[in-house]
C-alpha positions in Angstrom: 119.5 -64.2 126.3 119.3 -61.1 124.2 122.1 -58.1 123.4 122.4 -55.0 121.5 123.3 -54.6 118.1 125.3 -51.5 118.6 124.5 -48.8 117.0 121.3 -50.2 115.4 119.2 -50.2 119.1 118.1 -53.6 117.4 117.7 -56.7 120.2 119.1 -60.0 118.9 119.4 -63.4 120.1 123.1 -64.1 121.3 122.9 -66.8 119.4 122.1 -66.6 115.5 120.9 -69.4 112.5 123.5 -69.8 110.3 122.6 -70.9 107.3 126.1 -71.6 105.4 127.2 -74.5 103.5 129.1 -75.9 106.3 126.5 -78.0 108.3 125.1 -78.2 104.9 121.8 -78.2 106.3 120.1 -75.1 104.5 122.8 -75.7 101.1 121.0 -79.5 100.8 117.3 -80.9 100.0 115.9 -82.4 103.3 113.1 -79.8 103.5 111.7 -81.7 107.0 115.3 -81.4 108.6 115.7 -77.5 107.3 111.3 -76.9 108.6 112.4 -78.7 111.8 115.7 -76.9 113.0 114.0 -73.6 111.6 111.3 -74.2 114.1 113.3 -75.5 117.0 115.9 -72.5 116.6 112.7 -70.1 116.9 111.5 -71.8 120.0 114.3 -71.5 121.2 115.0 -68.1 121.2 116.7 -67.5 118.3 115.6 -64.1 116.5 118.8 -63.6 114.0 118.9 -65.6 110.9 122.2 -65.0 108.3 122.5 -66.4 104.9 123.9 -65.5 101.3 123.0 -66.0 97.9 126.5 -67.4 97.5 126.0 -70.8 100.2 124.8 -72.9 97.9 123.9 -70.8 94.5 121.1 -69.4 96.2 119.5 -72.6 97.8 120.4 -71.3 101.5 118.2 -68.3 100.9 115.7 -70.5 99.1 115.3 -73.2 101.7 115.8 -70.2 104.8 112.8 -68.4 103.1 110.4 -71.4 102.6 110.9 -72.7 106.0 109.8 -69.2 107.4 107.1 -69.1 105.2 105.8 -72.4 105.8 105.5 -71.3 109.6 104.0 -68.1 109.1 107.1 -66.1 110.2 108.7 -64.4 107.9 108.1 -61.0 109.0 108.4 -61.6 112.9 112.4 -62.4 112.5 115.5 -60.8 110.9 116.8 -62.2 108.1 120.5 -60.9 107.1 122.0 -61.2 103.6 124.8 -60.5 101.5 126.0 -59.3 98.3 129.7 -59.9 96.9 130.6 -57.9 93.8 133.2 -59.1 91.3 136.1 -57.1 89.9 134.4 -56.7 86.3 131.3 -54.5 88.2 133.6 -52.7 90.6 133.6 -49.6 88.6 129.5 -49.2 88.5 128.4 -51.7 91.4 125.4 -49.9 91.8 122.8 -52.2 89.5 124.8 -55.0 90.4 123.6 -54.8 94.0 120.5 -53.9 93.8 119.7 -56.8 91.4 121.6 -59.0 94.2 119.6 -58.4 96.8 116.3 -58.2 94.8 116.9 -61.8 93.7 117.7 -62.7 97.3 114.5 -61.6 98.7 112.3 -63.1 95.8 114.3 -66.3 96.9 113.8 -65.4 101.0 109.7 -64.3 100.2 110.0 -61.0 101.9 109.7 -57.8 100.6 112.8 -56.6 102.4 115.9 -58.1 105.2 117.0 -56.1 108.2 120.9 -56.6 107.0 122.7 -56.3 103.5 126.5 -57.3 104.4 129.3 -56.9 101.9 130.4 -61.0 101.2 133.9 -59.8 100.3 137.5 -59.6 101.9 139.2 -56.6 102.6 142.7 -55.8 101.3 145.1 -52.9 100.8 145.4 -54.1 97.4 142.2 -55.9 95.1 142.8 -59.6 94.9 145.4 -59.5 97.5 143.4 -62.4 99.0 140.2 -64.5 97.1 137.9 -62.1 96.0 139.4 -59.3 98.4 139.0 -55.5 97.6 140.3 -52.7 98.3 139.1 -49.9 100.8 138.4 -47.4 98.0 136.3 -50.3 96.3 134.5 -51.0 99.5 133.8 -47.1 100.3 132.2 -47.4 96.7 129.9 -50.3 97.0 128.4 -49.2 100.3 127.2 -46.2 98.6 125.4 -48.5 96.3 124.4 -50.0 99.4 122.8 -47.4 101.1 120.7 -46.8 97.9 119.2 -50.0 98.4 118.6 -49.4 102.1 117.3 -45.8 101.4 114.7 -47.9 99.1 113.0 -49.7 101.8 114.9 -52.8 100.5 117.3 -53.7 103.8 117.3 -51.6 106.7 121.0 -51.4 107.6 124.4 -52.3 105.7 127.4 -54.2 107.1 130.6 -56.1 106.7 132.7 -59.0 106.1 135.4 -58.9 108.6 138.5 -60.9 106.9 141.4 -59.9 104.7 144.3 -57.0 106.7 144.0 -55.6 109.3 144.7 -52.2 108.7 142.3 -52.1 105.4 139.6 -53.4 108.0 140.2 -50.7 110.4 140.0 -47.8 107.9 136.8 -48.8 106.4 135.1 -49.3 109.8 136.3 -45.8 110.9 134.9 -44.2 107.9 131.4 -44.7 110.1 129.3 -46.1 106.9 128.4 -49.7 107.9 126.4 -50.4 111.5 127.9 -54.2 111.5 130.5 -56.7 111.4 131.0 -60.4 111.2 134.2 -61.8 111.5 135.8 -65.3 112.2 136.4 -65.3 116.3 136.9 -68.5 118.4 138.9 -70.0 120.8 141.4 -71.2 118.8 142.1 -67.8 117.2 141.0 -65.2 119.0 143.1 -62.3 117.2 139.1 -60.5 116.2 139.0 -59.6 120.2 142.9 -59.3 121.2 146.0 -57.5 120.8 148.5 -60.4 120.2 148.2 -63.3 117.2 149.7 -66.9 117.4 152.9 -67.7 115.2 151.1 -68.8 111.8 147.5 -67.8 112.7 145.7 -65.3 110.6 145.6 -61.8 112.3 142.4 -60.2 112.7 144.2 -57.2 114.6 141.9 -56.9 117.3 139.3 -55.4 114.9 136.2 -55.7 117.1 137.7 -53.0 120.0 137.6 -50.7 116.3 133.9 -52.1 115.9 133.2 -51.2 119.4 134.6 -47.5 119.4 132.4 -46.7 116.2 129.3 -48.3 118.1 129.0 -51.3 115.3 127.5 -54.6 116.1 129.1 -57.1 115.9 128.8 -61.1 114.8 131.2 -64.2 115.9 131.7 -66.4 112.9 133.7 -69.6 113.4 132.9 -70.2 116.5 133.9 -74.0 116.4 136.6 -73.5 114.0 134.5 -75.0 111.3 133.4 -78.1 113.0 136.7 -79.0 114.7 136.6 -77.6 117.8 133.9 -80.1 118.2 135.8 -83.3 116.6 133.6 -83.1 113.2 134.8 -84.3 110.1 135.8 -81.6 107.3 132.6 -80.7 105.9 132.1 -80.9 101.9 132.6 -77.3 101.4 136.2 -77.0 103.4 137.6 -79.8 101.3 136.9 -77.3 98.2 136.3 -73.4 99.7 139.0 -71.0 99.3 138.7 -68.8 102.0 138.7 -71.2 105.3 140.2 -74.1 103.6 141.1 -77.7 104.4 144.7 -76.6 105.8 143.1 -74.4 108.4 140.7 -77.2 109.4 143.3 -79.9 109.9 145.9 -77.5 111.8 142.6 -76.3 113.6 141.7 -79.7 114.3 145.2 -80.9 116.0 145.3 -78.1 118.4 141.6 -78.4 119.4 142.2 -81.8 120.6 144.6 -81.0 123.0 142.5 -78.2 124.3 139.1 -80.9 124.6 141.7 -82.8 126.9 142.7 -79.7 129.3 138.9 -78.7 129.1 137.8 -82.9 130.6 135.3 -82.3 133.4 134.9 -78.9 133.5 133.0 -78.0 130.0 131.7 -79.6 127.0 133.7 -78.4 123.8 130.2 -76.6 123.0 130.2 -75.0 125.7 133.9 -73.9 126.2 133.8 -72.3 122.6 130.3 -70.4 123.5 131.5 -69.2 126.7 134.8 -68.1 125.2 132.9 -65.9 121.8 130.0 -65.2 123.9 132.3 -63.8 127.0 133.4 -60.8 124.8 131.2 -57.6 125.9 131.2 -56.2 122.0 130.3 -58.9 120.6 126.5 -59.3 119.7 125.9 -62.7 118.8 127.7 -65.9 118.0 126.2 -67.2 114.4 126.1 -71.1 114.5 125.9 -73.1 111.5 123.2 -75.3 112.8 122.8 -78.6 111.3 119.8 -80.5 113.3 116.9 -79.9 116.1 119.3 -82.0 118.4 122.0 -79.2 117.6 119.8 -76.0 117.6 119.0 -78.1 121.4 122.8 -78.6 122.7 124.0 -75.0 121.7 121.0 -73.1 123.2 121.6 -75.5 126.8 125.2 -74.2 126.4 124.4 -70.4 125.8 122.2 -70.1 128.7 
């Protein structure tokens, strides 16, 4: 099952690899494990593979890119990175980025990726959240961006979707980036609707502003960081800043009362890919696979 990527005309899988430190699959050192989802995920279907020079210092674009290699497919699939600048480089990002994402593809063996995203949040204020900028910074960087897709070196530029709301909306208005990933899930499904829970994080309904400026866009979260599915915190929520353990365990206790509505009718896998998947802008649910048996149950659930 394949959908648009708005604007871009590009066909993707509606299901994506993600390669993030959460599964810890493509951030560890079992090369057979990493070789063997890779290939399962392929025969699958999946065509859509997103990683970042920041999961794991670099070893999620390492392992992606060997894996690909090693089956002689590097250039028959898209490969998306990112880039997140710092405050010191915010002035002058352009060098910064292009030295980014020239050490990501020496690390992912191709000579360029179909996506460059922008890894940080977005704020009215810099700093307002972890490594958050502001709109004006963000208008800045892309044009750094673009440089480095005009040089053959990604063919389209996109975003980060988390930080406010209303700093969100005006840099996708301003028309410059062709994508967006943001968190979106069951359990908070404020990135696709007009009303927020008390206490959840408010994404303001940011995909219907993706969809009006023809963006494609990515579900990220899609099992709430494993606990829509009754996984133990992984390593990097007991230590990450941006989804941290807090979210998990709130996360966690109002999954399990949704798993016991959902008895005999769907699979938690399957309730939390119907939900994403069931939105008509969104593109593609990326999953942070963590084994063949995984790739397996998710692609029987996205059918």
């Amino acid at each position: 099952m394949c959908r648009t990527l708005g604007r871009t005309g590009l066909t993707v899988s509606a299901v994506a690899f993600g390669a993030g430190p959460v599964s810890g699959l493509m951030t560890g050192n079992d090369h057979a494990a990493q070789l063997a989802t890779v290939e399962r995920a392929i025969g699958a279907g999946v065509n859509w593979f997103d990683t970042a020079p920041g999961y794991g210092q670099g070893q999620s674009e390492a392992n992606l890119g060997r894996a690909l290699a090693e089956l002689g497919v590097s250039d028959r699939f898209h490969i998306a990175t990112k880039v997140r600048v710092s405050a010191e480089v915010l002035d002058n990002p352009e060098d910064y980025v292009r030295r980014s994402v020239e050490e990501s593809l020496k690390r992912l063996r191709v000579s360029h990726a179909t996506l460059l995203q922008l890894h940080n949040g977005i704020t009215r204020h810099r700093d307002d959240e972890p490594a958050a900028i502001a709109p004006r910074d963000v208008l800045c960087i892309a044009e750094a961006m673009a440089k480095v897709r005009d040089a053959g070196l990604v063919r389209h530029i996109g975003l980060t979707g988390t930080g406010h709301p209303e700093a969100m909306r005006e840099v996708v208005r301003s028309g410059v980036f062709d994508t967006m990933q943001v968190p979106f899930n069951i359990l908070n499904p404020s990135a696709g609707s007009a009303t927020c829970a008390p206490g959840e994080t408010d994404y303001g309904n940011i995909i219907a502003d993706c969809a009006q400026m023809n963006m494609g866009v990515f579900a990220i979260r899609v099992f709430a960081g494993g606990a829509l599915l009754d996984q133990p915190p992984s390593a990097h929520t007991l230590k990450t800043p941006y989804f941290p353990l807090a979210l998990y365990e709130r996360d966690s206790e109002r999954a399990k009362h949704l798993r016991e509505n959902a008895v005999g009718r769907f699979t938690p896998t399957e309730l939390a890919l119907r939900f994403v998947l069931g939105h008509a802008a969104v593109s593609s649910a990326i999953i942070g696979f963590g084994s063949p048996a995984h790739v397996a149950e998710v692609s029987r659930c996205a059918t």
